[in-house]
Structures are given as structure tokens and as C-alpha cells.
Gaussian input, Z-matrix of N, CA and C with variables (Angstrom, degrees):
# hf/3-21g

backbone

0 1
 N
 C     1     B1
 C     2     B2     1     A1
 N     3     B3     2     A2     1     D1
 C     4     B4     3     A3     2     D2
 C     5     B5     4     A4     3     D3
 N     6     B6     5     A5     4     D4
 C     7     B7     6     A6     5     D5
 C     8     B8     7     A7     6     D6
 N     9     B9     8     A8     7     D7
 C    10    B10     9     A9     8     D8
 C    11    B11    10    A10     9     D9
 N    12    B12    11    A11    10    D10
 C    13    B13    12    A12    11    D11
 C    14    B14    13    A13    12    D12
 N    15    B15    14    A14    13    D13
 C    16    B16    15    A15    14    D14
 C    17    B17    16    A16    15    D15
 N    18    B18    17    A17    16    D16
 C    19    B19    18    A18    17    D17
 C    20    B20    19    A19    18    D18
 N    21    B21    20    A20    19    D19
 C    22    B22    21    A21    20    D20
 C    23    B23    22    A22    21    D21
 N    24    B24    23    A23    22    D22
 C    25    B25    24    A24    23    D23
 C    26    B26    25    A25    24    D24
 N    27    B27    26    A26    25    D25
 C    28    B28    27    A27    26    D26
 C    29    B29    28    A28    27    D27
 N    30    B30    29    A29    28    D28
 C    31    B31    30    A30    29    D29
 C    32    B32    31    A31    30    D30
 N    33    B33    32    A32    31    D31
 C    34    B34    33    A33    32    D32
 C    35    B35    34    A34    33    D33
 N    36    B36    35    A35    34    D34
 C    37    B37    36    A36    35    D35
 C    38    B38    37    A37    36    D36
 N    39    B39    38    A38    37    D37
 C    40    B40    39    A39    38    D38
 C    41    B41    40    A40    39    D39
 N    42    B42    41    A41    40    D40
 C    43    B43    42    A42    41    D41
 C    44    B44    43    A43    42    D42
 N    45    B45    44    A44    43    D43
 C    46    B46    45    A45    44    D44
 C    47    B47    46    A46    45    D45
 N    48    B48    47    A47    46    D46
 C    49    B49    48    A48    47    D47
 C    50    B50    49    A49    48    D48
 N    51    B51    50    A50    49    D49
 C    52    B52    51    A51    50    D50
 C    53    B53    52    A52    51    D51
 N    54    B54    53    A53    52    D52
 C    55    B55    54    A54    53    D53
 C    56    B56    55    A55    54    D54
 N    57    B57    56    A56    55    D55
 C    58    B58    57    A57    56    D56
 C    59    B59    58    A58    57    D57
 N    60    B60    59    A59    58    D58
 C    61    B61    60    A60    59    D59
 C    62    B62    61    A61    60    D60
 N    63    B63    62    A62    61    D61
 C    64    B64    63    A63    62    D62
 C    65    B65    64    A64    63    D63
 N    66    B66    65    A65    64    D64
 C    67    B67    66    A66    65    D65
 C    68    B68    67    A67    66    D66
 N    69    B69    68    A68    67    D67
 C    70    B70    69    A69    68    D68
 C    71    B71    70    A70    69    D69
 N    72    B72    71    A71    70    D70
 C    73    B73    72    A72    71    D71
 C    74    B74    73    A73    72    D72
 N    75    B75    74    A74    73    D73
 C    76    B76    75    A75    74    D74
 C    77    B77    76    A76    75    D75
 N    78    B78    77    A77    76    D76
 C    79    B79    78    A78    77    D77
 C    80    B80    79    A79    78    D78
 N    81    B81    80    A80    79    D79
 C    82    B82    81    A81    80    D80
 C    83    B83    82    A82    81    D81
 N    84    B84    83    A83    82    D82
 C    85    B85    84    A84    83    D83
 C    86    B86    85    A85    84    D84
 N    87    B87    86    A86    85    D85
 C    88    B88    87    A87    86    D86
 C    89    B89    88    A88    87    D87
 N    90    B90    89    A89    88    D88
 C    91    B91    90    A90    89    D89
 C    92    B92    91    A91    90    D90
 N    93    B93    92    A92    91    D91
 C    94    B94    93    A93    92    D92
 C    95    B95    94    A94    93    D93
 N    96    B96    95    A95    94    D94
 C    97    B97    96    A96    95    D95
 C    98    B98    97    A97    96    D96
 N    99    B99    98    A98    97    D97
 C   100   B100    99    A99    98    D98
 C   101   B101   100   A100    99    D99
 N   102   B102   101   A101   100   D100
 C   103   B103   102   A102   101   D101
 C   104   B104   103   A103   102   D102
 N   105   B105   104   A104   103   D103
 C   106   B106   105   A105   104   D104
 C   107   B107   106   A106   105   D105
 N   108   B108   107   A107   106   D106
 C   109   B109   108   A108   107   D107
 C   110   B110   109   A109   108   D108
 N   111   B111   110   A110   109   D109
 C   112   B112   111   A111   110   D110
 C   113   B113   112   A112   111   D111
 N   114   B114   113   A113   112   D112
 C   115   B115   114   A114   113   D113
 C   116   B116   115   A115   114   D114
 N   117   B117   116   A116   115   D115
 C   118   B118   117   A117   116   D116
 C   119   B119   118   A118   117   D117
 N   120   B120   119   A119   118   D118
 C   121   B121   120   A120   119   D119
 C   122   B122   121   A121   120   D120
 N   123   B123   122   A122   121   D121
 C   124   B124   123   A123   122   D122
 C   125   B125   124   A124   123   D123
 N   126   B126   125   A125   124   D124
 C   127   B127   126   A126   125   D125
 C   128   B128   127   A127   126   D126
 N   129   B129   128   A128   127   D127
 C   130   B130   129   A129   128   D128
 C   131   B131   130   A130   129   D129
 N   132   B132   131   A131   130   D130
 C   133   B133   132   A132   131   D131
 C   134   B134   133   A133   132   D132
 N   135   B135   134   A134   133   D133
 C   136   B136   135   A135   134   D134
 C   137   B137   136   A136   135   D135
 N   138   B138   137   A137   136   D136
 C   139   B139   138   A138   137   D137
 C   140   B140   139   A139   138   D138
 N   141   B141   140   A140   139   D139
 C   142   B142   141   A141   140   D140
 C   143   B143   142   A142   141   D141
 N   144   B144   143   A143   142   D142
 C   145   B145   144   A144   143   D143
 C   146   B146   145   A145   144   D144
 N   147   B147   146   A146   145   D145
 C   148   B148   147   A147   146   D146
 C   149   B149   148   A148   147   D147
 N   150   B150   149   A149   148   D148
 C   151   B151   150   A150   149   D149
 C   152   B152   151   A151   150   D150
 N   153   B153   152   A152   151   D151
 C   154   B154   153   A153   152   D152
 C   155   B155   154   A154   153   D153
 N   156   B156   155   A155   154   D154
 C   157   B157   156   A156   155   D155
 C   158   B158   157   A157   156   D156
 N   159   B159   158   A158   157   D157
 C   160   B160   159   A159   158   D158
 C   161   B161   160   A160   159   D159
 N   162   B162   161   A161   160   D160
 C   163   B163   162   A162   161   D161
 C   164   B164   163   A163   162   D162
 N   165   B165   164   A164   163   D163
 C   166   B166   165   A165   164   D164
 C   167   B167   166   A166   165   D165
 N   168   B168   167   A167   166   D166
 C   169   B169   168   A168   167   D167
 C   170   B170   169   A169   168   D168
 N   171   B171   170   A170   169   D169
 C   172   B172   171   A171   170   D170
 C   173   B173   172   A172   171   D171
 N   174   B174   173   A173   172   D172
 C   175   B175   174   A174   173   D173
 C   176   B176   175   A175   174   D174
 N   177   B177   176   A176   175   D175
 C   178   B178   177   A177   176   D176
 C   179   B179   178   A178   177   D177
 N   180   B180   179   A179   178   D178
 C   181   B181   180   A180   179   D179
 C   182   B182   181   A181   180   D180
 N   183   B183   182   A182   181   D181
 C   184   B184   183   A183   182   D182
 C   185   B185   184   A184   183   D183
 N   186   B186   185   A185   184   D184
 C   187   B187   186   A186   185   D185
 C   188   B188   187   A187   186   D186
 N   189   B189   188   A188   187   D187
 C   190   B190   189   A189   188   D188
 C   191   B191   190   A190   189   D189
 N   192   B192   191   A191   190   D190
 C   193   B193   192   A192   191   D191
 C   194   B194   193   A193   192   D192
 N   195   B195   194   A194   193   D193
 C   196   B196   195   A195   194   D194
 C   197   B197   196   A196   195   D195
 N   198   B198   197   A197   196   D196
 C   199   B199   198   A198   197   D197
 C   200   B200   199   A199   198   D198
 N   201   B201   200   A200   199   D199
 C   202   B202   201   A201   200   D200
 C   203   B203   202   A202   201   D201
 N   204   B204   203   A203   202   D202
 C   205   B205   204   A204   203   D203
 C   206   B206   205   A205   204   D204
 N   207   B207   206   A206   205   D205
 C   208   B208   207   A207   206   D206
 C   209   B209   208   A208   207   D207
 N   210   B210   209   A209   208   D208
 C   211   B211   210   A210   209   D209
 C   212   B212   211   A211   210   D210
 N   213   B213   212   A212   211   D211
 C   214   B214   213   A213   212   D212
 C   215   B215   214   A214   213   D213
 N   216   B216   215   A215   214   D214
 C   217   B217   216   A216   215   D215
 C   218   B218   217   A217   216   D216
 N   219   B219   218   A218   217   D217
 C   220   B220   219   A219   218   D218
 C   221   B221   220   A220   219   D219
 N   222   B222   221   A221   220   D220
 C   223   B223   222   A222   221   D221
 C   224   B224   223   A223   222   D222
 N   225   B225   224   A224   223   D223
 C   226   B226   225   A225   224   D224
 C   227   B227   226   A226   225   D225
 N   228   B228   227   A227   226   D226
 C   229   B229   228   A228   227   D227
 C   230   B230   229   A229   228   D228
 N   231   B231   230   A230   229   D229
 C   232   B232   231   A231   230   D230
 C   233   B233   232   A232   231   D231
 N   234   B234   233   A233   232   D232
 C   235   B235   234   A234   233   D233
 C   236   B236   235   A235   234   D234
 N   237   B237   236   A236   235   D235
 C   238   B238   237   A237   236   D236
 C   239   B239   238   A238   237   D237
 N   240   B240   239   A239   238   D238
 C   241   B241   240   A240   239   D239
 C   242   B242   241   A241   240   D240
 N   243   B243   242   A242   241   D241
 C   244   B244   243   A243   242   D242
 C   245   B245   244   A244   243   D243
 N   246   B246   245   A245   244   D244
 C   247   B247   246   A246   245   D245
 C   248   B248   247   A247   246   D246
 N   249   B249   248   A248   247   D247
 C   250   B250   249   A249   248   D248
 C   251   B251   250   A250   249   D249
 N   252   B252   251   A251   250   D250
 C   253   B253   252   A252   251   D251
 C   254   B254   253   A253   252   D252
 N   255   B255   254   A254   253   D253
 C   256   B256   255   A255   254   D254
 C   257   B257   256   A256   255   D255
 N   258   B258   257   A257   256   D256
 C   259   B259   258   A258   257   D257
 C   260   B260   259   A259   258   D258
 N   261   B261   260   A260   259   D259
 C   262   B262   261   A261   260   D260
 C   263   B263   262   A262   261   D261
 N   264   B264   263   A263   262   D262
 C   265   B265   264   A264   263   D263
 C   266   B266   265   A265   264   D264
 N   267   B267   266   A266   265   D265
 C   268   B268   267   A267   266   D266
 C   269   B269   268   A268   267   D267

   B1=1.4408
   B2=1.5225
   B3=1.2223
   B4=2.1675
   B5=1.0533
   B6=1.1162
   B7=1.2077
   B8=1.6578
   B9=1.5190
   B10=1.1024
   B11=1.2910
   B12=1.5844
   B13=1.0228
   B14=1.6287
   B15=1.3549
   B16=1.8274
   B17=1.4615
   B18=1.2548
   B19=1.7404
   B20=1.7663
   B21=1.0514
   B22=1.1157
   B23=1.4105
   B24=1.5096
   B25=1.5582
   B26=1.9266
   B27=1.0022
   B28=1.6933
   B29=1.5836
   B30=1.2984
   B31=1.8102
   B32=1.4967
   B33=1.1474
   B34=1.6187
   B35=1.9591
   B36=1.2946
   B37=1.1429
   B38=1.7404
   B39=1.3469
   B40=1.4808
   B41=1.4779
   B42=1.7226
   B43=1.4465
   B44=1.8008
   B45=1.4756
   B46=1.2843
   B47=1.4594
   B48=0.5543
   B49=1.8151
   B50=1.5242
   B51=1.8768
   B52=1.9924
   B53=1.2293
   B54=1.3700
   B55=1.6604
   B56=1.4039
   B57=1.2990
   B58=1.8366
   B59=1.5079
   B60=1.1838
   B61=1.4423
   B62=1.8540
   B63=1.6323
   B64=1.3985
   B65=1.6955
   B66=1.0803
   B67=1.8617
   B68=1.5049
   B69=1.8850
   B70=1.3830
   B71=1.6895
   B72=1.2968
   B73=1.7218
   B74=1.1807
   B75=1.4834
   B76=1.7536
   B77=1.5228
   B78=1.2982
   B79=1.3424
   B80=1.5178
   B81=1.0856
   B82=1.7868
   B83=1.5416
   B84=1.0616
   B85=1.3799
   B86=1.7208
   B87=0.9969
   B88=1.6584
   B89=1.3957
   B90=1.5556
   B91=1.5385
   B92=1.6762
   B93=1.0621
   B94=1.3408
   B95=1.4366
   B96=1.4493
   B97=1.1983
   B98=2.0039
   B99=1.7909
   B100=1.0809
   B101=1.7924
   B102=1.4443
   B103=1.2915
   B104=2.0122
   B105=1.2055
   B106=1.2822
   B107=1.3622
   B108=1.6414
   B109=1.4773
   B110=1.2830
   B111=1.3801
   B112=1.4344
   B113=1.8842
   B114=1.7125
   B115=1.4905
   B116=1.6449
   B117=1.6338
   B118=1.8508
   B119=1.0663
   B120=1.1425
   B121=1.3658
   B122=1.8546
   B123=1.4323
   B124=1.5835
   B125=1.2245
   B126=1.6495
   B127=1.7215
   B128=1.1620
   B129=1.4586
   B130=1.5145
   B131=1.1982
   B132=1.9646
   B133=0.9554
   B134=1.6817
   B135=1.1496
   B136=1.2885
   B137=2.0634
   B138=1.6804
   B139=1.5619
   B140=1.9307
   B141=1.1073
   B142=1.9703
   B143=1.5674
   B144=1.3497
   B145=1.6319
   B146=1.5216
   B147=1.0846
   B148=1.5916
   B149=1.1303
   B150=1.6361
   B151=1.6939
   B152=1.3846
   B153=1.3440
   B154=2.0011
   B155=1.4510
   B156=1.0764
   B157=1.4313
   B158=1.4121
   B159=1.5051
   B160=1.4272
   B161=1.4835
   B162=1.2191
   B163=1.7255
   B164=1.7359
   B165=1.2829
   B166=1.6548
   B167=1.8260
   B168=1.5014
   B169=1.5897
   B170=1.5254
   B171=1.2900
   B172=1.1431
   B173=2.2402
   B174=1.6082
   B175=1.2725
   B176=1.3950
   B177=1.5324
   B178=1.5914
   B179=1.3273
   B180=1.6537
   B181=1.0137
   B182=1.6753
   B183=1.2988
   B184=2.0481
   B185=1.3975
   B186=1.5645
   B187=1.6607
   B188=1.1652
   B189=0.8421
   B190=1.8848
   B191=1.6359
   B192=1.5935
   B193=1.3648
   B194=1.2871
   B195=1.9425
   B196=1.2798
   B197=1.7286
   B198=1.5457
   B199=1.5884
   B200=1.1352
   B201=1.6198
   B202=1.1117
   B203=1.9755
   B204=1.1594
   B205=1.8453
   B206=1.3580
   B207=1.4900
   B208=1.3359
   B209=1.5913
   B210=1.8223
   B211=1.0979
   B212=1.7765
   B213=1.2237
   B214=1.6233
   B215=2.0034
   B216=1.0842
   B217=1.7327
   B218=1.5090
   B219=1.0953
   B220=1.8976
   B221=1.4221
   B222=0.9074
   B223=1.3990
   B224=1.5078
   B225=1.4187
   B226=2.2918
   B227=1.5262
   B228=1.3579
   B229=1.3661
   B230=1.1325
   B231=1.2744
   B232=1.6946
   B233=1.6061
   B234=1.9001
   B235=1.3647
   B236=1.8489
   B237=1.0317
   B238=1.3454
   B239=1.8236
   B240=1.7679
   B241=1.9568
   B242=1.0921
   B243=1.6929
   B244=1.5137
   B245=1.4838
   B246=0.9151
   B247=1.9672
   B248=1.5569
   B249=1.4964
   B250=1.2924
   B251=1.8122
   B252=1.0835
   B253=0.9907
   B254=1.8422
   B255=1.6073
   B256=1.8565
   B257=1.5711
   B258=1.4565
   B259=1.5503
   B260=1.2478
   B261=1.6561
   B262=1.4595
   B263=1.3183
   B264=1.3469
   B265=1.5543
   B266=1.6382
   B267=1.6893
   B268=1.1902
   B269=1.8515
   A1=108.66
   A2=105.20
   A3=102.08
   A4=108.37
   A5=125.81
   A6=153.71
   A7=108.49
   A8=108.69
   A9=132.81
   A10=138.70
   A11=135.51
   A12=134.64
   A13=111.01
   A14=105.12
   A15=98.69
   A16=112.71
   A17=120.14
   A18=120.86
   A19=96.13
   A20=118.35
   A21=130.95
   A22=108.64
   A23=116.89
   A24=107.50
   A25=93.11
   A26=110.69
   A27=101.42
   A28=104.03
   A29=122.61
   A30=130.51
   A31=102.62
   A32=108.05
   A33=108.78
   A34=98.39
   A35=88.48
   A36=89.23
   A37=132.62
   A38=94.06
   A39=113.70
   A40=115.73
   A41=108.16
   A42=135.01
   A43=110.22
   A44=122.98
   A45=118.77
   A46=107.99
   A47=137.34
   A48=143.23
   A49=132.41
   A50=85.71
   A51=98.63
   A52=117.75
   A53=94.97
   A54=112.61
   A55=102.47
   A56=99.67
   A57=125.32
   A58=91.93
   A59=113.26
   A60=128.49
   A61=92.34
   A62=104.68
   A63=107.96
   A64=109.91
   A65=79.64
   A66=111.58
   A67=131.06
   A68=99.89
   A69=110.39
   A70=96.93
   A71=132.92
   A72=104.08
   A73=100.70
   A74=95.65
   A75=104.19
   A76=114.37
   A77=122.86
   A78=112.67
   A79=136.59
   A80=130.95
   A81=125.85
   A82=99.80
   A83=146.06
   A84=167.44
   A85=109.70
   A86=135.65
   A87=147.09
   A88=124.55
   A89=119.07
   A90=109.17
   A91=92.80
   A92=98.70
   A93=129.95
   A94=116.75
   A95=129.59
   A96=119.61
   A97=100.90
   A98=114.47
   A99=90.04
   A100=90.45
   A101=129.51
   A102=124.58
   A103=74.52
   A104=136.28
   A105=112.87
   A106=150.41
   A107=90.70
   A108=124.22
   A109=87.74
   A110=112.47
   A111=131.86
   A112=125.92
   A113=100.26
   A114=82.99
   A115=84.94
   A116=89.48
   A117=135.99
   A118=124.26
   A119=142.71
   A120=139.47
   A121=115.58
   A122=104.79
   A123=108.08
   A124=103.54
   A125=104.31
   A126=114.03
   A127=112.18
   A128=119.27
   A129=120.52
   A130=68.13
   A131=124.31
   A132=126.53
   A133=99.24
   A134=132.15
   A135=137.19
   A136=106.42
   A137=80.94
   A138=92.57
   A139=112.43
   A140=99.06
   A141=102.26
   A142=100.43
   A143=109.27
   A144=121.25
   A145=105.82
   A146=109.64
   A147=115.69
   A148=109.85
   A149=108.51
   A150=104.63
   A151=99.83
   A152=90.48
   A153=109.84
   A154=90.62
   A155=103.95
   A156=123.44
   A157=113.62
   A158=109.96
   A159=133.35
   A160=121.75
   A161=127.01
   A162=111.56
   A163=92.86
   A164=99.56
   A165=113.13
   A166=90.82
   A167=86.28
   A168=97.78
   A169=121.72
   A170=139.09
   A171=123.30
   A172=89.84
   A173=118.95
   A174=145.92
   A175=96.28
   A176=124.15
   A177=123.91
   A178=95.62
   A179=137.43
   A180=150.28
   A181=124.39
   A182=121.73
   A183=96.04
   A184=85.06
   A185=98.09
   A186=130.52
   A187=117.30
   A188=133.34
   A189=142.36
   A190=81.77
   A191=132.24
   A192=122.71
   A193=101.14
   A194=126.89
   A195=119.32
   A196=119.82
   A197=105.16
   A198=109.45
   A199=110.80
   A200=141.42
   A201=146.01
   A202=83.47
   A203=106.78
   A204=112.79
   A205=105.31
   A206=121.45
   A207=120.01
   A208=116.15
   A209=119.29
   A210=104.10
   A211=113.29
   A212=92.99
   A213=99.15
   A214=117.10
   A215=105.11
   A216=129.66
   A217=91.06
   A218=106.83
   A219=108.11
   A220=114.85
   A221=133.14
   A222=166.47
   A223=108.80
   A224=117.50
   A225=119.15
   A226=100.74
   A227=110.94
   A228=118.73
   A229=123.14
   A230=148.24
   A231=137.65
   A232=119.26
   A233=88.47
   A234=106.99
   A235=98.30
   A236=141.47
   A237=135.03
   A238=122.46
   A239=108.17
   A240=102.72
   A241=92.90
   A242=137.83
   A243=98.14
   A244=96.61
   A245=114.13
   A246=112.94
   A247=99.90
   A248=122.21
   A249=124.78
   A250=95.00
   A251=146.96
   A252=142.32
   A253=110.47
   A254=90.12
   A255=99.20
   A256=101.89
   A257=105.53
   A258=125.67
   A259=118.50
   A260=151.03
   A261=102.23
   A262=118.60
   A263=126.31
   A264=167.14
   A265=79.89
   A266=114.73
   A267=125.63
   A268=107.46
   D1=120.87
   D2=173.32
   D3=-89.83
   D4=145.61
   D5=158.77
   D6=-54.52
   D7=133.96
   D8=161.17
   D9=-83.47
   D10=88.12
   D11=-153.18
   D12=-111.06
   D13=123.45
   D14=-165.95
   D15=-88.59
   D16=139.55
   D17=-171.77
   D18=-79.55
   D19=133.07
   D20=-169.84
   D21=-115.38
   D22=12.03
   D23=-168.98
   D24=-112.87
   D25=12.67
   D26=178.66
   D27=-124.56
   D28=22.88
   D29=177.67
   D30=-52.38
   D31=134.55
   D32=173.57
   D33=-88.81
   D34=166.07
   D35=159.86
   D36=-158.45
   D37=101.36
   D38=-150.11
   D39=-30.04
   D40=-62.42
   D41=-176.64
   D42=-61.96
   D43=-5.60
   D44=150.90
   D45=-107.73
   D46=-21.35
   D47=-164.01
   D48=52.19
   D49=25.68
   D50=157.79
   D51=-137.91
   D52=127.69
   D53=172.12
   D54=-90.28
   D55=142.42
   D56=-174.07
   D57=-99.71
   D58=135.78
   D59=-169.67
   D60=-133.99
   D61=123.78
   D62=171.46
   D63=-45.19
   D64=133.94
   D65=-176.92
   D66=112.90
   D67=-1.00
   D68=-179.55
   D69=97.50
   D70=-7.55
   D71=-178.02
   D72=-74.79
   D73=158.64
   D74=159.44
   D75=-105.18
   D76=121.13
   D77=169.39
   D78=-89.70
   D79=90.14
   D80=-161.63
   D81=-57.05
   D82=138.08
   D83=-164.50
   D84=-119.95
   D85=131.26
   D86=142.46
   D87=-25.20
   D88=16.62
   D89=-176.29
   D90=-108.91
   D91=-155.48
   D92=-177.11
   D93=-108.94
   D94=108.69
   D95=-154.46
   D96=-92.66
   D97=10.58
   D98=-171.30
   D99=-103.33
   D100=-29.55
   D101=-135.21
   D102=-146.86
   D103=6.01
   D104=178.66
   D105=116.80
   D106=-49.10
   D107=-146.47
   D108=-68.82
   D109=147.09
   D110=155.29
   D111=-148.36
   D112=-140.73
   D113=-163.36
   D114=-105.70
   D115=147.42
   D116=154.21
   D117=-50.11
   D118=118.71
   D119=158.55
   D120=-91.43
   D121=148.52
   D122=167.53
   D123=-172.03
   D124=-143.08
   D125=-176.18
   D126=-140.55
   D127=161.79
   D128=-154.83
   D129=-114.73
   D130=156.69
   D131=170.64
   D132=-123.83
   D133=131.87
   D134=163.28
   D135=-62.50
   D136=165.06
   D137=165.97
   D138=-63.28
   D139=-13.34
   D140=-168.29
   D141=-99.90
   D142=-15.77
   D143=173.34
   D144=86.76
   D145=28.00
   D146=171.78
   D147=-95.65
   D148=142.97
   D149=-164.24
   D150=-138.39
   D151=164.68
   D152=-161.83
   D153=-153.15
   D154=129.72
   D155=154.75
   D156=-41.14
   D157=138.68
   D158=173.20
   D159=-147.69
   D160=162.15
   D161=177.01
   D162=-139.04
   D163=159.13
   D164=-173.65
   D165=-125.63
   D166=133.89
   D167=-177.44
   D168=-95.11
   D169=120.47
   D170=-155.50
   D171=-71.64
   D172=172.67
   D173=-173.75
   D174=-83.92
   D175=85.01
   D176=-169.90
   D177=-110.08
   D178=104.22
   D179=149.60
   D180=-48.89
   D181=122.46
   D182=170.10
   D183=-103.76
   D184=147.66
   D185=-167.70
   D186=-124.24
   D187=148.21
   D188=-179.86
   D189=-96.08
   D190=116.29
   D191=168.50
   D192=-131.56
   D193=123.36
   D194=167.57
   D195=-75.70
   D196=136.89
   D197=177.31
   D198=-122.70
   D199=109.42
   D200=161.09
   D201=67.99
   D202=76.18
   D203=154.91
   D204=64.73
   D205=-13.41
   D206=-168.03
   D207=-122.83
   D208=118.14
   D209=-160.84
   D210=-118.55
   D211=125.82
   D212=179.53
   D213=-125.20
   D214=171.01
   D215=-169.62
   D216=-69.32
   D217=121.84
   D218=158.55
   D219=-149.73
   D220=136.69
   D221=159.29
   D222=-37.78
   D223=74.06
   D224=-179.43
   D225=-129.90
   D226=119.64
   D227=125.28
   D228=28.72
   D229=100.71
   D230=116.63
   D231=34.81
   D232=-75.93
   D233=-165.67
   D234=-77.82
   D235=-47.04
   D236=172.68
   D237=-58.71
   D238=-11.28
   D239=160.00
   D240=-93.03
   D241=7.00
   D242=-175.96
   D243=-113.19
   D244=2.19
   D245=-174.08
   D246=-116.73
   D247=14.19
   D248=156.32
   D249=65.82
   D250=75.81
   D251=-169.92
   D252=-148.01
   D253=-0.71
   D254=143.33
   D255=-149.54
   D256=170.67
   D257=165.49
   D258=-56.03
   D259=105.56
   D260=157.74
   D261=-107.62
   D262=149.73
   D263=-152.59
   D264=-83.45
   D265=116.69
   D266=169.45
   D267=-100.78

């Protein structure tokens, strides 16, 4: 039996919202860098009930948000400006 060894150099990481992709890029992603959220997958169903894939995008705002005195652009949710769950930097 071999052993399974997991590559650990492509980890996303939700709560910043860039994944390091071998070669040094950074890729910014569609979630929510405070709580996650991103996009859904499912199926569109016709009137005949035939279905096709579709995806629902979560409401990804970019924000002026202050952190500890220092204010930068981030990528939140709808639902995270309305439950006050960052600062934003006026």
C-alpha cells in the first residue's frame, strides 16, 4: 500500500483571499475574504424539467476596510457590511 502524501504548497487560504499558485502568482478568488462565502453550484431546471448546470455567485463587494490603523481594498460579502463584521475606512 503507498502512502499518500499531500502537496501542501497550493493551500488556499480562505480568510486572506489569495492562493499562491507555484511560480509566485497570486490569484484573488470570488469569495469573501472575511466569512468565505463564495460561488454555488446546481441546475437550472427548464419548464420540461431538464437540467443544466448553473452556478449562483455569492454578492462580493471590494471595500476600503480599516485593520489595526491601516486601511486597505478587500473583497466581503453583502451579508458581512450589513452585520458590521468589518470597519469601513471612510
Amino acid at each position: 500500500m503507498s502512502e499518500f502524501k499531500k502537496d501542501n504548497s497550493n493551500i488556499i487560504n480562505l480568510r486572506q483571499g489569495v492562493s499562491t499558485i507555484k511560480g509566485g502568482v497570486a490569484d484573488m478568488s470570488r469569495k469573501c475574504e472575511v466569512c468565505g462565502k463564495g460561488q454555488v453550484s446546481g441546475n437550472r431546471v427548464s419548464h420540461s424539467n431538464r437540467h443544466t448546470r448553473r452556478k449562483w455567485n455569492a454578492n462580493i463587494q471590494s471595500v476600503r476596510v480599516e485593520n489595526n490603523g491601516t486601511v486597505k481594498r478587500t473583497k466581503v460579502c453583502t451579508r458581512c457590511i450589513r452585520s458590521n463584521k468589518i470597519t469601513r475606512a471612510i
